[in-house]
N, C-alpha and C positions, 0 to 999 in steps of 0.2 A: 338293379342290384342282382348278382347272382346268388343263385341257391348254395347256402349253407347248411351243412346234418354235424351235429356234435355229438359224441357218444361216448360212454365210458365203459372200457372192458377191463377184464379180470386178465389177469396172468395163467395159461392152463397148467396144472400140475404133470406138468412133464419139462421137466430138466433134471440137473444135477450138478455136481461137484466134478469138475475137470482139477488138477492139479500140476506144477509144475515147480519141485524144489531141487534150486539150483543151491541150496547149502542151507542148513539145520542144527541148530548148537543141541547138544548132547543137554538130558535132563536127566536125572538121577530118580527124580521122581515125578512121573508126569501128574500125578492127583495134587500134586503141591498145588499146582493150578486152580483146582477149587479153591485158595483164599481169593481169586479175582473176582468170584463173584461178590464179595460185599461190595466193591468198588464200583463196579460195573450197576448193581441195584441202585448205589446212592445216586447216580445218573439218569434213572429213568424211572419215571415219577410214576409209571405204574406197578415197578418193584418195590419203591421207597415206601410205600404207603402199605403194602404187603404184610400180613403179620408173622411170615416165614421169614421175613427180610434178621430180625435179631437171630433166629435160629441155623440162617444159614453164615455168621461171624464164626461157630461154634463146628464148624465141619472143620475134621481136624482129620489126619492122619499118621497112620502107628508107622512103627520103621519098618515092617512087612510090606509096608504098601495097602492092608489092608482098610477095606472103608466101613467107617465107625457108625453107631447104632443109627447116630444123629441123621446123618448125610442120608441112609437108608432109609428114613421117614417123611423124607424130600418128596413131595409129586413129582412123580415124572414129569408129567406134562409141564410143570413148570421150571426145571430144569433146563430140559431141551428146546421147548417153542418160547421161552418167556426168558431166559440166560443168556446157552449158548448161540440163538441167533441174533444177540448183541455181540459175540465178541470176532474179531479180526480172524481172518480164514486161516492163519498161521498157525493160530492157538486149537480153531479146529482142527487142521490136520494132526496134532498133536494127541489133542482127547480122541480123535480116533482111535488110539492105542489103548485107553484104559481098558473098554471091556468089547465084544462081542455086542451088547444090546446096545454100546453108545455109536461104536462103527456102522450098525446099520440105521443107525436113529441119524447119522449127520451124513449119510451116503446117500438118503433116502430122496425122494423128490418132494415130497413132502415139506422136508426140513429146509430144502434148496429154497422154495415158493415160500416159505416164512421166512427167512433169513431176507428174502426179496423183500417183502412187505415190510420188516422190520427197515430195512435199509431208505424204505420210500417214506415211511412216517417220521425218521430222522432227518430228512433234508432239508437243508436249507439254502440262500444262498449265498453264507458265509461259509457253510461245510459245501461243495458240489460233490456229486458222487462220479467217481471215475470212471469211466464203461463208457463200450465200444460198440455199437448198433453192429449185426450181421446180417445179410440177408442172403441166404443160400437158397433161391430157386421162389417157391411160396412159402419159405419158412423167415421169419424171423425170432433171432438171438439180442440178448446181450449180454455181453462178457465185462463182469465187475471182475474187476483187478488190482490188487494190494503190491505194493512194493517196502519191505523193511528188512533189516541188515543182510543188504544182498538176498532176499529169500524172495521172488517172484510167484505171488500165492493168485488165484485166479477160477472163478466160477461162472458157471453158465448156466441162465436160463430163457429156457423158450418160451415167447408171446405167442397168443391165439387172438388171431383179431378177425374180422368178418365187414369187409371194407361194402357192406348194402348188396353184396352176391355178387361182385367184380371179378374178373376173371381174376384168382389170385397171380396166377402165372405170367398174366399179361401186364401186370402192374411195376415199375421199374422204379429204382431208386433214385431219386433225382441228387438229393444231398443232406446234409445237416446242417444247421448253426445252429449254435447258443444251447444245444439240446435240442431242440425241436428236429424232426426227421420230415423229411419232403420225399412224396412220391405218387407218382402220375399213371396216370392209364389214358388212350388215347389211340382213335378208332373212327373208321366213316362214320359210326353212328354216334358217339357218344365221346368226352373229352373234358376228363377232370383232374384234379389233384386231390392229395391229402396233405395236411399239416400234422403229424402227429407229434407227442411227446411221450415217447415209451415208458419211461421212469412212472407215469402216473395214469397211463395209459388211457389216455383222451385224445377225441383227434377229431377234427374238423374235415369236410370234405366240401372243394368247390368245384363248381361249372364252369366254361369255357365253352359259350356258344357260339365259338368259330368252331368248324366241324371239317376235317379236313378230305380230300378227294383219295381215293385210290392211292395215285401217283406223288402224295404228298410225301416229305421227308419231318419232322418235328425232331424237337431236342428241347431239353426243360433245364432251367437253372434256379437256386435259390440262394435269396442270401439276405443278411440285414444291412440299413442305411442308417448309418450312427446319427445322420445331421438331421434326417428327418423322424428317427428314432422310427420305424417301419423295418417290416418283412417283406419283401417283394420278390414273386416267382416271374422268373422270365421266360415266355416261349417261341421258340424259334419254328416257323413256316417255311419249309423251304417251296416253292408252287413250280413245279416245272413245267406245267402250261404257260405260263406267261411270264416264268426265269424270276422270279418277282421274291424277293427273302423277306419274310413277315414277320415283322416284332412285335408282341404283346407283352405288359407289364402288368401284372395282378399286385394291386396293395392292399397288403393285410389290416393296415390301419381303415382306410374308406369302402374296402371290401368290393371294386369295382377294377375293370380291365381297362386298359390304356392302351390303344394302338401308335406306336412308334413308329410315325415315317420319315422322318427324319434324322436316320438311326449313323449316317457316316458309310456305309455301304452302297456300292451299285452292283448291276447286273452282271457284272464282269466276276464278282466271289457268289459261292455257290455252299449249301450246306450240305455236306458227302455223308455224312457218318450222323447216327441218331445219338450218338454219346453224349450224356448230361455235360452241362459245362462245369467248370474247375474253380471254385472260387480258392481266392487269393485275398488277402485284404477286402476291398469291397467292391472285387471287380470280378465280371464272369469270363473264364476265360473259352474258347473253342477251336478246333480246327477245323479248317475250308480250305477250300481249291479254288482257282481259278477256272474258270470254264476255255474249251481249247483242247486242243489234243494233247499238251503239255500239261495242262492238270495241275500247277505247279503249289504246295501244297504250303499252309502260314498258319501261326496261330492270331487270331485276333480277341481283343478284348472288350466286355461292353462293360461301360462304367455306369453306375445305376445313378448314380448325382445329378451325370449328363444326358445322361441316355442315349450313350454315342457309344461306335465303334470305332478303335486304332487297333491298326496292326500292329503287331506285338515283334513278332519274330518272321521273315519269310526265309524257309527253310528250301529253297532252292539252291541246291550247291552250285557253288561259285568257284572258277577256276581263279589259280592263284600264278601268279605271277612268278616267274622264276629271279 
């Protein structure tokens, strides 16, 4: 069995609030918006149970606009960390208008990284949370994003993760399902993966004691098998000493590697390009060449059921007939 490290990290407080309003209904009074929060407490059981919860039914608003004794005896801190990073990013952008200390209190990163944490302790998986993994360079993102009448609301915050002193740089996205993020490093001396799941920020790290030569080419794929209810990373070999394409299959379920020789390929296709492969339904897709001075260049696809390759597409233009 290969070596497994599981770890749990933090979120680092650095992000923020990105924005993008593609349309905005007009309010008359944006403080009107404080009656949401009774609604919003009777939701979250550790508002409900609060003995500010009756005092804040009572936050009212004069036709000035201005804010009444009541509202003013409010903790801050429970307005802002314990409220507003319950409510929808729309509504944020909104209360940023009230005052000067509320725009820097929901601009801040701060409020970004609690609004985070609020969003993780609500999950389930009848609610999924929407967000989109980024990985620019050694940084990664993820970008939660709202959509309600026509108004495209959207925030960003950055993960800090410390994958055992890996070269951050050298570590490549392989892919996602179901939530979980895949990503590999992979090197003459050393050759692993990560399973992570950023939303909760845990993550697994395996080994691959096939170690490859100089001249090798590699490509990593991931994805799940409905029938056998598994996660399985697939990695491609290419050996040009001996033209030889090597398929390995890691299942997450038995936690052990599978060499594949029997995979539907011969020496005649060749893997060119290190690019993760493309899943699709429950198939990995890739492109290769044929070997030859023609090169002639196909997608094929490995199906994780079979553990086989079919050519998919061969993208050799073909003259047409008049």
């Amino acid at each position: 069995m290969d070596h497994m490290t599981s770890k749990t990290c933090s979120p680092v407080e650095d992000g923020g609030f990105a924005k993008t309003i593609l349309q905005l209904k007009s309010h008359r009074k944006l403080l009107s918006g404080l009656k949401l929060f009774k609604t919003i407490s009777a939701k979250s059981s550790d508002i409900a149970t609060d003995p500010w919860k009756n005092r804040m039914a009572e936050v009212s608003d004069d036709e000035n606009g201005q804010v009444s004794q009541q509202q003013q005896d409010l903790p801050h801190d429970l307005i802002v960390y314990q409220i507003l990073t319950r409510l929808p990013v729309k509504s944020l952008l909104q209360f940023k208008s009230v005052s000067k200390e509320w725009y820097s209190d929901i601009s801040s990163y701060a409020f970004a990284n609690a609004r985070f944490r609020a969003c993780v302790s609500s999950y389930s998986s009848s609610s999924p949370i929407d967000c989109l993994f980024i990985q620019a360079e050694n940084n990664y993102y993820l970008l939660f994003y709202e959509e309600q009448d026509a108004v495209l609301d959207y925030y960003l915050v950055k993960l800090e993760i410390d994958f055992d002193g890996e070269q951050q740089n050298e570590i490549q996205l392989v892919g996602s399902c179901n939530g979980l993020v895949c990503l590999a490093y992979s090197s003459p001396v050393a050759s692993c993966f990560y399973i992570w799941n950023p939303i909760t920020n845990r993550w697994c790290k395996f080994t691959d004691p096939h170690l490859l030569s100089f001249n090798d080419r590699t490509s990593w794929g991931f994805t799940y098998v409905s029938s056998s209810e598994d996660y399985k990373v697939v990695r491609l070999i290419q050996d040009f000493s001996t033209l030889e394409l090597i398929v390995r299959v890691f299942s997450l379920r038995t936690q052990e590697w599978k060499h594949v020789h029997d995979h539907g390929l011969d020496r005649s296709v060749c893997l060119t390009k290190p690019n993760s492969g493309v899943l699709v339904g429950e198939t990995l897709y890739w492109f290769m060449d044929t070997r030859g001075p023609a090169r002639n260049p196909m997608v094929v696809g490995f199906n994780l059921v079979h553990e086989k390759f079919e050519t998919v597409l061969d993208l050799v233009p073909r003259s047409i007939s008049p």
